[in-house]
N, C-alpha and C positions, 0 to 999 in steps of 0.2 A: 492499633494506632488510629489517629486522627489524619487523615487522608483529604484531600482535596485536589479531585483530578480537572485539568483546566484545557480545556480545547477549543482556540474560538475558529470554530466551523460550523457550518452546520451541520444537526445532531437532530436524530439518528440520521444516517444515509450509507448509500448503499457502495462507499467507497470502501481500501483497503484498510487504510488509520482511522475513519471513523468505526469502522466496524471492530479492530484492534481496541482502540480504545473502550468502548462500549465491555466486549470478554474481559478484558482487564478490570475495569469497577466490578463486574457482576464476581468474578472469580476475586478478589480481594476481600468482597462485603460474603462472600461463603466461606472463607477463613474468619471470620468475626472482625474485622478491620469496620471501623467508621468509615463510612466513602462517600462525596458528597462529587458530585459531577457538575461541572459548570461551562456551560456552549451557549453557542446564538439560540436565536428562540426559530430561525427556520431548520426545516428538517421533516423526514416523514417514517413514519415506521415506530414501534416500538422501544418507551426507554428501559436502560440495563434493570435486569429485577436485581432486587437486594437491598440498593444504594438511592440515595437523592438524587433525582436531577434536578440541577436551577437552570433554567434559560431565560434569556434577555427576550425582555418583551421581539415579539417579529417585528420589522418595521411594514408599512400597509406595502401591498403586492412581491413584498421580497416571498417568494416559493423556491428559492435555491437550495437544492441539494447536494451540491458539491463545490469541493475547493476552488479558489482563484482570487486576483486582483479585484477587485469592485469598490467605489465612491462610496458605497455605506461604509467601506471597515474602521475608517479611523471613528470614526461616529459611538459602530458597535462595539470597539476593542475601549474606550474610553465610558464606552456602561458597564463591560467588565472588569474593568480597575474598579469600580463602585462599588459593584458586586459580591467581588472577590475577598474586596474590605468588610462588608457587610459577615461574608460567609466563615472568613478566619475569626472574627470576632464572637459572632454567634456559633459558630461549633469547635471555639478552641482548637482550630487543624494547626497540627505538628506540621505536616510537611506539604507543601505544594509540589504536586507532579502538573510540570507544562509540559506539556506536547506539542511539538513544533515553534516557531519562532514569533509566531504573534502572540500566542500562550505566556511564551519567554516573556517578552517585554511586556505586556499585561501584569504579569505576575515580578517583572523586575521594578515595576511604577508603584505598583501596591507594596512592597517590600520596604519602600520609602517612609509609609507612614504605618508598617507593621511590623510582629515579629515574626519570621517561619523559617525552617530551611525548607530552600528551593532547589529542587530537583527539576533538571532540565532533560528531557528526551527526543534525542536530535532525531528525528525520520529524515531529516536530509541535509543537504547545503546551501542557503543559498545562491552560492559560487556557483555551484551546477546546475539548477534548477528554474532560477530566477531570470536568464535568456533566452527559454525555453520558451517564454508567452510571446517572444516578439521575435517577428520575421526580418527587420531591414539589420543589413549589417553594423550599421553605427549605433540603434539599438540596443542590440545584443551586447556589443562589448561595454556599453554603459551601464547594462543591468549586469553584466558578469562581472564590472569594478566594484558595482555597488555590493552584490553579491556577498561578494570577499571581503567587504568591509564590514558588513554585518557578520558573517563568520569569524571576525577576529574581535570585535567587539562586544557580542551578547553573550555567546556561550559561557566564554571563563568567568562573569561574574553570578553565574549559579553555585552554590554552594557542591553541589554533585550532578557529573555530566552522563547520562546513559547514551552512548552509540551503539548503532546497529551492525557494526562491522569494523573490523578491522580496518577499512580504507578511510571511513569515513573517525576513526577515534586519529587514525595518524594526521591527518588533515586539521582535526579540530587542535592536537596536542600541538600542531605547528603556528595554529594560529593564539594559541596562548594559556591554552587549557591544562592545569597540571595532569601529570598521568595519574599519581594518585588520588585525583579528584573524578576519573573517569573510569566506568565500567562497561564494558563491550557486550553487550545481549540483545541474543536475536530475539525476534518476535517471537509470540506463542499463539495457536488459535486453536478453540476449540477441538477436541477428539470427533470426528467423524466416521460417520462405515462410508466402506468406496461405494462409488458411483453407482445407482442403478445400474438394469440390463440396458443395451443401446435401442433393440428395438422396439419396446415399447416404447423410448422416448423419442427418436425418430419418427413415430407416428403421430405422437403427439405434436410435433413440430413441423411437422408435414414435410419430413425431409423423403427424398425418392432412393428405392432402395440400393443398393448398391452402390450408395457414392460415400466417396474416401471423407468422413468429416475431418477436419481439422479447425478447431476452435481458440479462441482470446475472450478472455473474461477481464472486465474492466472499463476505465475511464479510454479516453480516446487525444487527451491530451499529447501536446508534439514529443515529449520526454517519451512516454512508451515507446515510439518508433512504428506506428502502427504498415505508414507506409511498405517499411522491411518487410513485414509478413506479407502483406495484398503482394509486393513483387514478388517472395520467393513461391507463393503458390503458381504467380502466374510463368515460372520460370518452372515448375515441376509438372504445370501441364503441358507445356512447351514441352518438355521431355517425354511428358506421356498422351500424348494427344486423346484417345481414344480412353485414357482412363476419368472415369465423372469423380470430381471435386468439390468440395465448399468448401469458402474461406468461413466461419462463423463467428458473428461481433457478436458478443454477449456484452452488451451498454447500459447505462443507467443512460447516457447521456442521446441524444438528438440532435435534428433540425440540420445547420449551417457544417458545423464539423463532419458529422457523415457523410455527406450531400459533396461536400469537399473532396473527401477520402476518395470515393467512387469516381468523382469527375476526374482524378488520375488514372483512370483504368482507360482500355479502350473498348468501347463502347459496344462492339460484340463480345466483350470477354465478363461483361458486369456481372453476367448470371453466377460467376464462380462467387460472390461475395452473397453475403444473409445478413441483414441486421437483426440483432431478435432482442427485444424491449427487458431488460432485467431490472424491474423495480424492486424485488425480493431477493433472500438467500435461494430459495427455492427455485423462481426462475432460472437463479446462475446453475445450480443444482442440476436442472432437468439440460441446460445444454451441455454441460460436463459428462452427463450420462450418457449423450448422444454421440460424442464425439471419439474417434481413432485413436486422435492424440489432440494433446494440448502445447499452443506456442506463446511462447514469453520473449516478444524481441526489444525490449527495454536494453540499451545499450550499458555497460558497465557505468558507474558512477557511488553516488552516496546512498541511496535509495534502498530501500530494502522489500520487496514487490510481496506483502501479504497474500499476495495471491498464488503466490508461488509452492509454499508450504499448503493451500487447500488442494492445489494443480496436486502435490506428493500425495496427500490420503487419498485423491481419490479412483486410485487404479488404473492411472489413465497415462502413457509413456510422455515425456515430456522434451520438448525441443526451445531450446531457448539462447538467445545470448550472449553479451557478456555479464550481463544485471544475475545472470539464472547463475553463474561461475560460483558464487560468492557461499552458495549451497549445493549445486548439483558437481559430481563428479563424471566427468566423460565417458560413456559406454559402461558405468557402472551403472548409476540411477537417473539416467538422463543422459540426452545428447546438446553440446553444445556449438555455437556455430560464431564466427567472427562478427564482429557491430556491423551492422549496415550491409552484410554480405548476402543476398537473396540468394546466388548460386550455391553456397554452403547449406543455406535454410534448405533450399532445395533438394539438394544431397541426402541430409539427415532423415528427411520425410522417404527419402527414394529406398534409402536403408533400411528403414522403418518396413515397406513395403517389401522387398525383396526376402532380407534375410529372414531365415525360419527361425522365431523363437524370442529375438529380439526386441518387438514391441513388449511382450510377456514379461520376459529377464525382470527388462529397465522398470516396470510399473512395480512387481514385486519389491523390487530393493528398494524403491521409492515409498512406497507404502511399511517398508518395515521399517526404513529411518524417521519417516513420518510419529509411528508410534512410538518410536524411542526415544527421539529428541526434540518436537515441536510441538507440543500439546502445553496446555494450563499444568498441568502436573507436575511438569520440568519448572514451568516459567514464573510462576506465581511465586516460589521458593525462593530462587534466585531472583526476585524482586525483592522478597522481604528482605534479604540477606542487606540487599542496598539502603535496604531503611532503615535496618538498625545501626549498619552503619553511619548513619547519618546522624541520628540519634544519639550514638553513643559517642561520637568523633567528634573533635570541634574542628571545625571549617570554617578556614580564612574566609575572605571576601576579596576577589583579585578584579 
């Protein structure tokens, strides 16, 4: 098939969705699929091998590599309607996959003066997501109106809607989306072998021996919840005074949000946090291998945290949650802990500690569901499945 994957972010980077996306073309164009990838022109790292990428000229000093609000987008999102046009034209693409919601409408402006079916894949809500960048309360509930109103108005007119989960396909079928217009599939990310040994990577990180790591890999955005983690460590050393900890940020990102983070702490307790610079897979790679255990306090919602499925391959016990619920099961392959609860966070890690055996258990069942359910091998299949569907099916326009 004629494929046309559409993502206006910047590309490559070293977030979850753009990383998702990226194994998606490359595992497409290795089934023989036509695959033509279309993003901003900022971005750094390596494009997918197999497939095309088009990117929109950069504009001068834009070096962003990750998501958010910014004054160039309506700018960029109106050179990819252009683009878009250009790229269905010249490669005869069957179907448009947009990714997220600027993709959506991108690709619902082009659809005006084209033909394709448009396949839309939801990584989140508005409603949820969209309150998340502003702190004043009147703020917020303006972007959570707005939110809501872009979840009832974009999604249903894609011809076929992918969610990532059950919460978020009920939510989108509430706001107008037929059910059999929508297909519920998790993400897939590459097969990995687990995590190196911890101490040669501890040495290489110049961590001091004997201390308990506990690491986050990721954006530093207010959705993750990052603050949850920095308390429940500081509430698990409060319990264990004499035991040595680090909290470990594994970031693409810097500057003012870090700097932020830490200035919550108190001021003799700063040493329990690390930042350590992840511009590569490899980077996040070498702190995974350092680490005890991995925490995910992304609070439940629409999201679906690709990081979560690399946290499962890589042998590493995982504490997370309500975001983590949506895949991990309780004292089977992970422990889970209440939104915003630091004393629970605290708990699980103390368990972790204590009980003989436990860390071990949860990494194992973690790593074998890992291989049986979240890889390209699963996922790529059941994507096609949705294409021919599309293909073969005629689909309204609601």
């Amino acid at each position: 098939m004629r494929i046309a994957l559409v993502a206006a972010c910047p590309f490559p980077a070293p977030q979850g969705s753009q990383v998702f996306v990226g194994q998606m073309a490359e595992n497409l164009a290795a089934r023989g699929h036509c695959v033509s990838l279309l993003t901003y022109g900022s971005g750094e790292g390596q494009s997918p091998v197999g497939c095309e990428h088009l990117r929109l000229p950069r504009l001068p000093g834009d070096s962003r590599v990750r998501s958010g609000p910014s004054l160039a987008k309506p700018f960029l999102d109106l050179a990819m309607v252009v683009a878009l046009l250009k790229l269905v034209k010249n490669r005869h693409v069957e179907i448009v996959h947009a990714h997220n919601y600027e993709a959506l409408a991108v690709a619902l402006v082009a659809r005006k003066f084209s033909r394709f079916k448009l396949l839309y894949h939801s990584h989140n809500l508005m409603g949820d997501e969209l309150p998340t960048y502003f702190r004043r309360p009147a703020a917020r509930r303006l972007a959570t109106r707005a939110g809501q109103l872009i979840d009832r108005q974009l999604p249903r007119r894609a011809d076929h809607v992918i969610a990532l989960c059950d919460y978020s396909a009920g939510v989108l079928e509430q706001a107008g989306v037929r059910s059999e217009r929508m297909t519920v599939l998790a993400p897939s990310v590459e097969a990995q072998e687990p995590a190196a040994d911890r101490e040669p990577a501890r040495r290489e990180l110049g961590l001091a021996d004997g201390r308990l790591v506990i690491a986050y890999c990721g954006n530093l955005d207010a959705y993750q919840d990052i603050e949850t983690a920095i308390r429940g460590v500081l509430e698990y050393k409060r319990s264990r005074p004499a035991r040595q900890v680090v909290l470990l940020l594994a970031t693409h990102q810097q500057g003012r949000r870090v700097e932020s983070l830490l200035e919550r702490c108190p001021e003799s307790e700063r040493g329990l946090f690390e930042v350590h610079p992840c511009r590569t897979y490899a980077d996040t790679r070498l702190v995974v291998a350092a680490a005890d255990l991995l925490v995910l306090p992304r609070p439940a919602g629409s999201g679906y945290p690709v990081k979560l499925l690399n946290y499962l391959g890589s042998g590493r016990p995982v504490v997370s949650a309500g975001c983590g619920g949506k895949v991990l099961v309780h004292d089977k392959d992970g422990l889970l802990f209440a939104d915003g609860d630091a004393l629970a966070m605290a708990f699980c890690i103390e368990r972790l500690e204590k009980e003989r055996g436990l860390a071990e258990r949860l990494a194992a069942a973690a790593r074998d569901r890992f291989e049986r359910e979240m890889t390209w091998k699963i996922g790529t299949p059941a994507l096609e499945t949705v294409y021919r569907r599309m293909k073969n099916v005629h689909t309204g326009r609601g």
